[in-house]
N, C-alpha and C positions, 0 to 999 in steps of 0.2 A: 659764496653766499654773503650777504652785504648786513652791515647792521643799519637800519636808520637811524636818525639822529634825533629825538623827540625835543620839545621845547611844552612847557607847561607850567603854569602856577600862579601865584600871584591874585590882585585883584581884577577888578576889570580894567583898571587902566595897569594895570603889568602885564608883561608879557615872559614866559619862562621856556629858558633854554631845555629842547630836550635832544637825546643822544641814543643814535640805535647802532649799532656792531656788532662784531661777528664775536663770536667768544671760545674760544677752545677752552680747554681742559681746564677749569678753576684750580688752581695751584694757590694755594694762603701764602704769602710772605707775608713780613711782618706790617699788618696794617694799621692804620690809623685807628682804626676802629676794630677793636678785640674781636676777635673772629669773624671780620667781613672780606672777601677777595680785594684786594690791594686794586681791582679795576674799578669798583664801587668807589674809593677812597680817590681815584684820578679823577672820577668825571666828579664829584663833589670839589675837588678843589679847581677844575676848570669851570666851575662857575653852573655846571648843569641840574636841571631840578627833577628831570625824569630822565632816565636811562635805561632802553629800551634791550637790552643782551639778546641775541635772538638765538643761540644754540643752544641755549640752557634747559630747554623742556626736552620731549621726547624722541624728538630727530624725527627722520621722515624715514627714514629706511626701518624695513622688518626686520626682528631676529635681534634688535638691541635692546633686550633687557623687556626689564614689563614697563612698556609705555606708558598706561593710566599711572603707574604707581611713579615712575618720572614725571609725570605733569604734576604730581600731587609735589612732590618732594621742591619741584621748580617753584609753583605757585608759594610754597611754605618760607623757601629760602628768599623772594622777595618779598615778600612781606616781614620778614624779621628785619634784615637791612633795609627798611622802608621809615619815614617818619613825615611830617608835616611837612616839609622843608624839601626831603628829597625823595623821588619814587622809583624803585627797581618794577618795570610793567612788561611783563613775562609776555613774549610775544615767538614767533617762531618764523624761518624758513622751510617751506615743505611743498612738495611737489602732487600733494593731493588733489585726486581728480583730473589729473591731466590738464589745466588750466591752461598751459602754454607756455613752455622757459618754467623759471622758478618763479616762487610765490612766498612776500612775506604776508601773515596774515595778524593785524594790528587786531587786539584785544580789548573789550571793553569791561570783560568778567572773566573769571576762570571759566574756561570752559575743554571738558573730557572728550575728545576724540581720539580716532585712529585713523589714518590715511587712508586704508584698503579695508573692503568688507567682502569678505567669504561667500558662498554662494547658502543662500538660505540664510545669509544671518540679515536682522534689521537694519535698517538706517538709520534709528532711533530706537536705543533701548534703555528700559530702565535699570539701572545698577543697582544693588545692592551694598555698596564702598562707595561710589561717584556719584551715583543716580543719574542724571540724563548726560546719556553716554552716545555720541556720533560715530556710525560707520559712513565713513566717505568713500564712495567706490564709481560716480563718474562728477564731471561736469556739473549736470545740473545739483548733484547732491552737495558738491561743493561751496557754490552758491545759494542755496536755501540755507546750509548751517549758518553762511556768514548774514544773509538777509535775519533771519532767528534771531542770532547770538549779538548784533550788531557789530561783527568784525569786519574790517578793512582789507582790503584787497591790492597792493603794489607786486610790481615787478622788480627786484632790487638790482639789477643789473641788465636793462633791455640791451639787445641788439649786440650782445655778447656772453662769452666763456656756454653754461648752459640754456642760455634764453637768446642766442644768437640766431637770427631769422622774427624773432618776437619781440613786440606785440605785432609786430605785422601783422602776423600771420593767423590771429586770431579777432584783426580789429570789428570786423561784422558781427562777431558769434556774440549771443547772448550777454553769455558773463561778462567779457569784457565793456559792454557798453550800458549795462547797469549800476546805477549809482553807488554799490558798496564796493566796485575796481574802479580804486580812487585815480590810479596812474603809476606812474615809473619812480625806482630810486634812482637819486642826483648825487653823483660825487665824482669828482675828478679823478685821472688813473684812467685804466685798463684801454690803453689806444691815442693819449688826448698828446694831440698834439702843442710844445710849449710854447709855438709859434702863435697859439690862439690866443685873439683879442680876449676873451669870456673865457671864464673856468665853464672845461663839458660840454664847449659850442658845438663842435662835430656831434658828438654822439649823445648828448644829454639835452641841449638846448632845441636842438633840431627836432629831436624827438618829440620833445614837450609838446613843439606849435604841429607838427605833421599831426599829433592826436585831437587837440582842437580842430587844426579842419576837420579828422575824420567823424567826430562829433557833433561841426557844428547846426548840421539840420535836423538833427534829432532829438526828441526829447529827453535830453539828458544833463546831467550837468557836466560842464568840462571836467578836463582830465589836470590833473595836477602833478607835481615834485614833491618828492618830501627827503630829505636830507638823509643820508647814511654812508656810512665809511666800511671800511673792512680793515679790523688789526685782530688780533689774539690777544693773549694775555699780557698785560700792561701794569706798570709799577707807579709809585709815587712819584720816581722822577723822570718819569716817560712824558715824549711832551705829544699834547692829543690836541688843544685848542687851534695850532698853526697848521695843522694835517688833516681835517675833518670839518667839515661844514655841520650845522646848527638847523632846527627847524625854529622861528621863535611862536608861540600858538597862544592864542589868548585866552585865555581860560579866569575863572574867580579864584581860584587858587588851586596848590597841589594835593590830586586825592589822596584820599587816605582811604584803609583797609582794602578792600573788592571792587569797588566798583570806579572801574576807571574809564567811563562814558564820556564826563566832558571832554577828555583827550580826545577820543575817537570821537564826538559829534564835533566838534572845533576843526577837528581833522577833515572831518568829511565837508564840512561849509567852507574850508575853505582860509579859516579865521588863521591863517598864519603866513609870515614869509622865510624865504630859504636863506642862508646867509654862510658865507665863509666866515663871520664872527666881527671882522672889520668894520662892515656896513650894516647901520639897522634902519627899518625902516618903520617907526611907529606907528603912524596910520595910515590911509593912502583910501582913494575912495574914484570911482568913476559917477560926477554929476552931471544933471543933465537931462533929457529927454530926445529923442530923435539924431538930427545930423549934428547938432549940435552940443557939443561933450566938453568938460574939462577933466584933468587927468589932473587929481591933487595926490602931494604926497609930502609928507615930513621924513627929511632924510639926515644921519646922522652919520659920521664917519670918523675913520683915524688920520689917513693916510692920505694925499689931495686927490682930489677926483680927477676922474679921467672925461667919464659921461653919463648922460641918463640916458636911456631911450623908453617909448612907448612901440610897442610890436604887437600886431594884430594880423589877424589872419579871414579869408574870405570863405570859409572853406574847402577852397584849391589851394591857394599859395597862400605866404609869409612875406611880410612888407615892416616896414619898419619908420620911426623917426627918431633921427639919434642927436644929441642936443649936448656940443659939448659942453666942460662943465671946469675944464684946467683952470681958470680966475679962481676957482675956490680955494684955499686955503686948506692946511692938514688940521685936524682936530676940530671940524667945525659945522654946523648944522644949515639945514634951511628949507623953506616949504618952497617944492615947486609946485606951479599953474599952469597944465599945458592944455593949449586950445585941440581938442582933436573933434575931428569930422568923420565923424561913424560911418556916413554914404556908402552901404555896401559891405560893409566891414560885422564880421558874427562874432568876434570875442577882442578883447584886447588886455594886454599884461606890461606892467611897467617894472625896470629894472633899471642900475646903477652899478658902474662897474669904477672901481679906482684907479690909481696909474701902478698899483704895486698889484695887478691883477685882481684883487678882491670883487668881490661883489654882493650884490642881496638880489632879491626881485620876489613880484608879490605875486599867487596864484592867479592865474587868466579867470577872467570875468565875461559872462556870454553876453551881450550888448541886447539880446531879445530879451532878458531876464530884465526883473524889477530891478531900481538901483540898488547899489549894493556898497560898502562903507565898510573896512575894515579897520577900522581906529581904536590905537591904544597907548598906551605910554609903553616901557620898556623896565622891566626889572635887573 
């Protein structure tokens, strides 16, 4: 089960690191912060402003304990370790509904459910302790909660451990090709060979563009990455920055109390890019009309480049232009201007890889769509 990596806060020209993970057993050592788990205390001092745990509410499986009364106690516990500054956004892995593989589902409110509903019992009931309370017992119930609740819909590990065969294996059906299953979780690990040019080329990068074609005549918006890693329980001098990719998401700043929407709307448009932490990429925009397009982007780095490329895809196949980038220097910025010729071409995605492996690269953009402009500064 994978945590994503959230990124949120700031103004409109900041942009804020956020962090999602797997989280076992909360164990207190001695924290930074008087009574907060020592992993809260790591992604604050790594720089992160939203930090997304996803084991921490009620599990997916029956029989552990009373669920609503764990979501209540989850919801509670981030919100006390929460402030202006840095946000704990209670989010979960669960296999409800039979969605296909495993399922994180990104939050934009509390919200009470249960994975499995009894025969005779509703799919919406009113509580008396919770009040609007979810029984989830197929597919499409699934999907209406999160259509409802405006939650997110990723696969945190396609095309492996338990979602091995998926999203193949579900790319036609409904859910998947509705705009609140946003796409796949991105993180290096589980298979990736170190021979790869790209962090996650085999099995994460690949993936990415195979789901734009499979999208790309449909009305839908493309499918995206969003950053997550998997560790357990983590101390103040554990190091999480160099091991774990970043999503950065633009947002006005970091919420505060319930209601954590601009995450999830930022999330769902699209407004962010992925990053190993090394490469940022502050704005980036596809202008233009028709065959003819320029791919702008300001790029920002530690370590000297290796290259940029622009990749797009036709619906069937993935094509590429790779533009190397070695003359730059380490610690240094610059806008690129790339002529590109839509002719044919249904989405396209621009990315930056350096020579110490790193990389960033910004959400695929459908070429039928209006133009579209993700520009920000960086916090």
């Amino acid at each position: 089960m994978a945590r994503p990596k959230l990124i949120s806060g700031g103004s409109r020209k900041k942009l804020t690191r956020t962090a999602k993970r797997r989280v076992g057993p909360l164990t207190i050592a001695p924290p930074l912060e008087p009574g907060a788990p020592t992993d809260f205390d790591l992604m604050k001092g790594a720089g992160v402003n939203v930090f997304a745990p996803i084991d921490g509410g009620g599990g997916g499986a029956a029989g552990r304990g009373d669920r609503l009364k764990n979501l209540e106690n989850y919801y509670a516990a981030a919100k006390k370790h929460s402030d202006k500054n840095f946000l704990i956004l209670p989010d979960e892995e669960n296999t409800a509904g039979n969605l296909g593989g495993h399922t994180d589902f990104v939050l934009s409110h509390p919200v009470y459910w249960t994975p499995t509903r009894a025969e005779g019992q509703p799919f919406v009931e009113d509580h008396p302790t919770y009040g609007r309370v979810y029984h989830v017992g197929s597919r499409a119930e699934a999907l209406e909660m999160a259509k409802r609740e405006n939650m997110l819909i990723f696969m945190p590990h396609p095309r492996s451990k338990g979602s091995t065969g998926y999203p193949d294996a579900v790319k036609d059906e409904r859910h998947f090709t509705h705009e609140n299953y946003r796409g796949i979780g991105f993180r290096w690990g589980m298979g990736v060979d170190g021979s790869e040019t790209r962090l996650c080329e085999y099995r994460c990068l690949a993936l990415l563009d195979d789901m734009n074609n499979w999208v790309a005549d449909r009305p839908t918006p493309p499918k995206f990455a969003f950053a997550i890693t998997e560790t357990y329980q983590k101390g103040p001098g554990d190091d999480i920055y160099a091991n774990n990719p970043v999503n950065y998401v633009k947002i006005d700043r970091v919420p505060t109390g319930d209601d954590w929407s601009p995450i999830v709307n930022a999330l769902k448009r699209g407004d962010y890019f992925w990053s190993s932490g090394e490469v940022l990429i502050p704005s980036y925009s596809v202008e233009g009309t028709g065959a003819r397009r320029t791919v702008t982007a300001e790029v920002e780095w530690t370590f000297p480049l290796d290259m940029v490329e622009v990749v797009w895809g036709d619906g069937q196949k993935t094509d590429r232009q790779v533009i190397p980038a070695t003359e730059l220097p380490a610690f240094g910025k610059h806008k690129f201007q790339i002529p590109f010729d839509a002719t044919g071409k249904k989405w396209v995605r621009f990315a930056v890889w350096d020579s110490a492996g790193n990389g960033a690269f910004v959400q695929p953009i459908k070429l039928t769509a209006p133009q579209t402009t993700t520009a920000s500064g960086r916090r």
